[in-house]
SEMAR-70081 format. One record per residue (C-alpha): x, y, z negated; residue number from 1. Coordinates in Angstrom, 3 decimals. Layout:
! SEMAR-70081
+----------+----------+----------+-----+
|        u |        v |        w |   n |
+----------+----------+----------+-----+
|        X |        Y |        Z | NUM |
...
+----------+----------+----------+-----+
END
This chain:
! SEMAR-70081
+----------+----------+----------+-----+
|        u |        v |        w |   n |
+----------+----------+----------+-----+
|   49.366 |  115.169 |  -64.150 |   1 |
|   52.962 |  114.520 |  -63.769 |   2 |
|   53.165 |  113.375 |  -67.251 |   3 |
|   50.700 |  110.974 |  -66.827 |   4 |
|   51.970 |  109.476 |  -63.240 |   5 |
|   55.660 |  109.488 |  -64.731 |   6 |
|   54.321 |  107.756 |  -67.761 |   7 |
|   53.064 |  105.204 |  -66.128 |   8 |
|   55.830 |  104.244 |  -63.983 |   9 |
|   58.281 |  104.934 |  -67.124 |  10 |
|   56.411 |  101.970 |  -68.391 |  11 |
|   56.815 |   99.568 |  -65.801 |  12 |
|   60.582 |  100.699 |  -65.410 |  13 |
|   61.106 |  100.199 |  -69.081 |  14 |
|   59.031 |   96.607 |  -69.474 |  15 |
|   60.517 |   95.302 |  -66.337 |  16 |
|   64.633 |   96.045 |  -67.833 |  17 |
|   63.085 |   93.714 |  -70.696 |  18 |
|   62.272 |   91.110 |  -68.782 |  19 |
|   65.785 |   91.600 |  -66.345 |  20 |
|   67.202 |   91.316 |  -70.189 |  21 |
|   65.405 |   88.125 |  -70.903 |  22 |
|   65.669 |   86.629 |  -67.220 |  23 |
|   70.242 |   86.924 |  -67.254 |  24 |
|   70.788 |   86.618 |  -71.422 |  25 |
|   67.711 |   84.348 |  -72.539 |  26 |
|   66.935 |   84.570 |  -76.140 |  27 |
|   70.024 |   86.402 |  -76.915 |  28 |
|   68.746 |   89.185 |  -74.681 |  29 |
|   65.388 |   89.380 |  -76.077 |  30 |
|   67.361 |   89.843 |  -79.797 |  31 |
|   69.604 |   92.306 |  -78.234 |  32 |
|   66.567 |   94.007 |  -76.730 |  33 |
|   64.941 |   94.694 |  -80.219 |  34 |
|   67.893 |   96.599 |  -81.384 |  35 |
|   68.529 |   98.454 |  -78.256 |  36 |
|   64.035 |   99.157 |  -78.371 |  37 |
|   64.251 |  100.197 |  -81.775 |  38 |
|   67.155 |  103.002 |  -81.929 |  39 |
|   65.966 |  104.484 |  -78.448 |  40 |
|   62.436 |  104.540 |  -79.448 |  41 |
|   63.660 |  106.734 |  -82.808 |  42 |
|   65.866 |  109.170 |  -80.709 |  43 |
|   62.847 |  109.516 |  -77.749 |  44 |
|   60.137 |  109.960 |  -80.757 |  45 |
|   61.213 |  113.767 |  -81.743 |  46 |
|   60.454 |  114.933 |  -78.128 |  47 |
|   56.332 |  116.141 |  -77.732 |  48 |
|   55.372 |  115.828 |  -74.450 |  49 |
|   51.079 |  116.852 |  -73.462 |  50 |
|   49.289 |  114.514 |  -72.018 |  51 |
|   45.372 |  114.652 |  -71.024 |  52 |
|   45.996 |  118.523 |  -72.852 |  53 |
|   46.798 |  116.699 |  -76.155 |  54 |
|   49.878 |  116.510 |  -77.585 |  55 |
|   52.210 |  113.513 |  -77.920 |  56 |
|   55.838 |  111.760 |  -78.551 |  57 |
|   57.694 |  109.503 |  -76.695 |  58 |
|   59.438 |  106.446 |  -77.864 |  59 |
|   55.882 |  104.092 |  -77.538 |  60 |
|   57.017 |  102.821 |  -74.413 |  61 |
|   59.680 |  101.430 |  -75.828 |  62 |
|   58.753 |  100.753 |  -78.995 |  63 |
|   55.945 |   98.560 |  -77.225 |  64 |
|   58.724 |   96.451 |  -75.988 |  65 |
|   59.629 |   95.223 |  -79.397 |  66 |
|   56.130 |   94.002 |  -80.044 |  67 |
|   56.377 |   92.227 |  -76.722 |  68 |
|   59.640 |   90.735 |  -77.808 |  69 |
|   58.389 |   89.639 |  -80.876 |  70 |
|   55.267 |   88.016 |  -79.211 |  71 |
|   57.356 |   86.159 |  -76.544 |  72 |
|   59.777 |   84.969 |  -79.316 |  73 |
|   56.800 |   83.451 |  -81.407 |  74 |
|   55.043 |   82.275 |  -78.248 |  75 |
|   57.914 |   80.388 |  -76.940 |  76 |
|   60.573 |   79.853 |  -79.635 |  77 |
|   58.472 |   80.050 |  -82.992 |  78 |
|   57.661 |   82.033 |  -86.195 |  79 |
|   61.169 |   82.132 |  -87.457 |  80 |
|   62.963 |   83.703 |  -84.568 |  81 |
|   59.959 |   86.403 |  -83.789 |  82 |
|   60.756 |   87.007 |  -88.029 |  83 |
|   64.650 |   86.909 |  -87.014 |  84 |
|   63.855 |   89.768 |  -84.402 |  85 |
|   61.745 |   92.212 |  -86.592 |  86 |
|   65.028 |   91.564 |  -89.201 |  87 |
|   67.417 |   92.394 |  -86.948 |  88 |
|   65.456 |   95.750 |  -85.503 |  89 |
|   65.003 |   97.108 |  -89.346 |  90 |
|   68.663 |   96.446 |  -90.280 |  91 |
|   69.908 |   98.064 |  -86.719 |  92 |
|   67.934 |  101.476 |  -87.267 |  93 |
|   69.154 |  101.174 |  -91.584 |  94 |
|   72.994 |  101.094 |  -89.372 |  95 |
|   72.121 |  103.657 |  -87.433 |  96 |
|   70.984 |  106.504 |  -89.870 |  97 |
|   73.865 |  105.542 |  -91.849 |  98 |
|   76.342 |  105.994 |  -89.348 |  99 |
|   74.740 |  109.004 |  -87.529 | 100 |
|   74.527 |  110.754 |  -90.661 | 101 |
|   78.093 |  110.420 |  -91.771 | 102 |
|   78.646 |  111.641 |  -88.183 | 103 |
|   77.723 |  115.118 |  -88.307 | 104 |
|   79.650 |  115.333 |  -91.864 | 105 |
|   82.446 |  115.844 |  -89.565 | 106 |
|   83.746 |  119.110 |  -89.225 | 107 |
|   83.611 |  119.910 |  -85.835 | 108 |
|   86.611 |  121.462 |  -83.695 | 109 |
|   85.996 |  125.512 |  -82.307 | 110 |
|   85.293 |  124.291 |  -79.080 | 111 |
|   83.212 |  121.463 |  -80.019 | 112 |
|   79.575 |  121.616 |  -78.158 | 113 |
|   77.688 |  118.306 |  -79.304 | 114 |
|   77.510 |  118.912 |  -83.203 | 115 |
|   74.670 |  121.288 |  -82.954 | 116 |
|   72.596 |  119.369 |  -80.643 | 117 |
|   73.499 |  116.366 |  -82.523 | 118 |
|   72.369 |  117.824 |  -85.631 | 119 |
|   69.163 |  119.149 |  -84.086 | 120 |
|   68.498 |  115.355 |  -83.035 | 121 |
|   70.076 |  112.983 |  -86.065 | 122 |
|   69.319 |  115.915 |  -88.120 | 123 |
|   65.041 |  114.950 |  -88.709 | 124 |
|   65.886 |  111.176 |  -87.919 | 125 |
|   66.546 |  110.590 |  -91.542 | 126 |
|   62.656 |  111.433 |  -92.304 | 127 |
|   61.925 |  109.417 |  -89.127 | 128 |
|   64.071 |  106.451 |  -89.908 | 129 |
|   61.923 |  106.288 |  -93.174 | 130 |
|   58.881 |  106.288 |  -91.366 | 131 |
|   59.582 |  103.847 |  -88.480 | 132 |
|   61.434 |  101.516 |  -90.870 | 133 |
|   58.310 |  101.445 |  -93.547 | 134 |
|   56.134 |  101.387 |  -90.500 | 135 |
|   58.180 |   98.930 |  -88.413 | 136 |
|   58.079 |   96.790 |  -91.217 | 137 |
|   54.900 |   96.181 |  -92.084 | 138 |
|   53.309 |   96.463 |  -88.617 | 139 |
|   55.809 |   93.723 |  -87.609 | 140 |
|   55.452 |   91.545 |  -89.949 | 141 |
|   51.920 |   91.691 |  -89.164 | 142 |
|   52.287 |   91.000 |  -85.669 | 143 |
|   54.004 |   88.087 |  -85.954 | 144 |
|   51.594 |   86.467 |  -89.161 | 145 |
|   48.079 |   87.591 |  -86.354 | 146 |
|   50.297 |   85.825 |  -83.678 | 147 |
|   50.795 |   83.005 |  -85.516 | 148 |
|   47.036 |   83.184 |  -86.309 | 149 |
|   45.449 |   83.482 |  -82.996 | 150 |
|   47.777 |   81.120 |  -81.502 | 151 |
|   46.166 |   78.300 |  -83.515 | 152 |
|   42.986 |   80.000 |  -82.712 | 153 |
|   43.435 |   80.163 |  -79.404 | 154 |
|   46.313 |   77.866 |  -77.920 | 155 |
|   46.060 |   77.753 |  -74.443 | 156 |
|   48.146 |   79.774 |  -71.648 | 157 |
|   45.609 |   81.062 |  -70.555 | 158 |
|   44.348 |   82.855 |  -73.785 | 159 |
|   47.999 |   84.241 |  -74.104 | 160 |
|   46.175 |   87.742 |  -73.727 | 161 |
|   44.274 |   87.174 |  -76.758 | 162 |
|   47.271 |   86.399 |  -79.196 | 163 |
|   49.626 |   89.487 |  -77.319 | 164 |
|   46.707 |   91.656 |  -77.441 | 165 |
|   44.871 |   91.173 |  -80.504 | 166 |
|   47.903 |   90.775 |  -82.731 | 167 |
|   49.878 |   93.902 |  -81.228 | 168 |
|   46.465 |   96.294 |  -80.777 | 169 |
|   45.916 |   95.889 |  -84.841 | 170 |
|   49.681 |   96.093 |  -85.875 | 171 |
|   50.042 |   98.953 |  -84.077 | 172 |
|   47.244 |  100.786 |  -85.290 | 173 |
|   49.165 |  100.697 |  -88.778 | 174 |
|   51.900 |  101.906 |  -87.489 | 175 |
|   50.756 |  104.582 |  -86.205 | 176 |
|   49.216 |  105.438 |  -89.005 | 177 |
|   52.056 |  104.868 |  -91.188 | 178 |
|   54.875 |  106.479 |  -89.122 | 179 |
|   53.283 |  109.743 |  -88.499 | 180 |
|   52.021 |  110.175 |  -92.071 | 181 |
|   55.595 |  110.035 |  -93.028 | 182 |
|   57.508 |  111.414 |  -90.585 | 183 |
|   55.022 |  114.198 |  -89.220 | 184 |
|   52.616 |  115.277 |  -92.028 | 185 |
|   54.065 |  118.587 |  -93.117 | 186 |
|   56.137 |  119.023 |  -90.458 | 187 |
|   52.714 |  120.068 |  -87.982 | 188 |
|   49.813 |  121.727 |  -88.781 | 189 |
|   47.108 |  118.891 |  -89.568 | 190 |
|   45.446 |  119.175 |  -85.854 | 191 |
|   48.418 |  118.438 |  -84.587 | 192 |
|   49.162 |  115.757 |  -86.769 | 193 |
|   45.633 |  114.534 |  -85.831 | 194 |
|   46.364 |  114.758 |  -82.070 | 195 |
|   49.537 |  113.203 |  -82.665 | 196 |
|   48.403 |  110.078 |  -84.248 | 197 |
|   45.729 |  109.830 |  -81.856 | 198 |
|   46.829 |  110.117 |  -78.820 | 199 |
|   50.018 |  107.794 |  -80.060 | 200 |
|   47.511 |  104.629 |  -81.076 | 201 |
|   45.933 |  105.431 |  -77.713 | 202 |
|   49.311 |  105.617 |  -75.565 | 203 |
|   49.944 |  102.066 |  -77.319 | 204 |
|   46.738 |  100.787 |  -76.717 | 205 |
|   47.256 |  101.333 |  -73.307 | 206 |
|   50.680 |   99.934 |  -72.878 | 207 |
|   49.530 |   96.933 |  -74.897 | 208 |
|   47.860 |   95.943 |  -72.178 | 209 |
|   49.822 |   96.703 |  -69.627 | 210 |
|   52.493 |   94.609 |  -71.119 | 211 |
|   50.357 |   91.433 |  -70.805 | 212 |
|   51.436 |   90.474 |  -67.400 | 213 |
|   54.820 |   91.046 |  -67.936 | 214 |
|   54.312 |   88.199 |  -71.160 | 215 |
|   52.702 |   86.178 |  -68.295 | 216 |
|   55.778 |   86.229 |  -66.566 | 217 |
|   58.292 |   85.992 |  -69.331 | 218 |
|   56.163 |   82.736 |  -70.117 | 219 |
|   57.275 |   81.560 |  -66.881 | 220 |
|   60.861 |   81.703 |  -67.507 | 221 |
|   63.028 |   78.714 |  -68.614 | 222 |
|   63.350 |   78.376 |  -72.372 | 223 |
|   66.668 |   78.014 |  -71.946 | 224 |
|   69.009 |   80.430 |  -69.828 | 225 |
|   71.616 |   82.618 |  -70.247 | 226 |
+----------+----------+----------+-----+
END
């Protein structure tokens, strides 16, 4: 149960330093957000936690953030700068693997304690960097285009719940479905892949909605601060 209670308040905490971001930098803190969302969601992915007896990763929490981002940027500022955003997050975790992985080419001094545990993180990331950044990608990209959609669909403020959650519900079923065939297939037995990409969609599902009142409120904020 602790999982579960923790979870939930790990959510709040983490969608409420997005909107702290957005309230003191404005847009520029929303696209610094996506690159901060996307490498911590990569590093907090290789940890399995259980939850409800199944197994699971971290990292959707934050990688729910991005979708938010993305949905606030289209809802407020427009198609090109939610686009600019899902950009910037692919090229940051591209820098990222690059860099990390030249990192542990380093030989390491005698008394050196971080290159193991480094290696033991960065070390699967390039597998995982594949997966989030074909999965990032397209589920993205798709966010923002069934955005776009519903938003001429449905225009109002009050139907903002139907553009954040019926855009970022779909877009994230594909990437779950894309991410964890790449980066997990292989690496569990098949069940576990199973539970895995269940119990992933569902963790997102979840957060999807809970990240519809804090849209209502970034809605509320000045288009112009920071």
């Amino acid at each position: 149960m602790f999982n579960i209670w923790f979870g939930f308040l790990f959510v709040l905490i983490t969608f409420s330093c997005l909107l702290l971001m957005y309230r003191m930098f404005g847009r520029t803190g929303l696209f610094v957000w996506i690159g901060i969302s996307t490498i911590l969601a990569n590093l907090q992915v290789v940890k399995t936690i259980e939850v409800f007896g199944l197994t699971a990763t971290l990292g959707n929490a934050m990688y729910g953030t991005a979708f938010l981002v993305t949905d606030i940027l289209n809802e407020k500022y427009g198609k090109k700068d939610a686009q600019k955003a899902v950009w910037l997050g692919f090229f940051t975790l591209i820098v990222m693997t690059i860099i990390m992985q030249l990192v542990l080419l380093f030989q390491p001094h005698p008394d050196d304690f971080a290159q193991e545990s480094l290696a033991t993180i960065f070390g699967i990331i390039p597998r995982i960097a594949l997966g989030s950044l074909v999965a990032y990608l397209i589920s993205q990209l798709t966010d923002v285009y069934i955005f776009t959609y519903l938003k001429k669909k449905f225009p109002s403020d009050s139907q903002f719940w139907i553009r954040n959650n019926g855009s970022t519900m779909v877009s994230q079923l594909l990437d779950t479905l894309v991410f964890t065939s790449i980066a997990f297939l292989g690496e569990y037995p098949m069940a576990v892949w199973f539970e895995i990409f269940i119990t992933t969609y569902l963790l997102k599902w979840a957060i999807s909605l809970i990240d519809t009142p804090f849209g209502y409120l970034a809605k509320r904020f000045p288009k112009n601060m920071g």
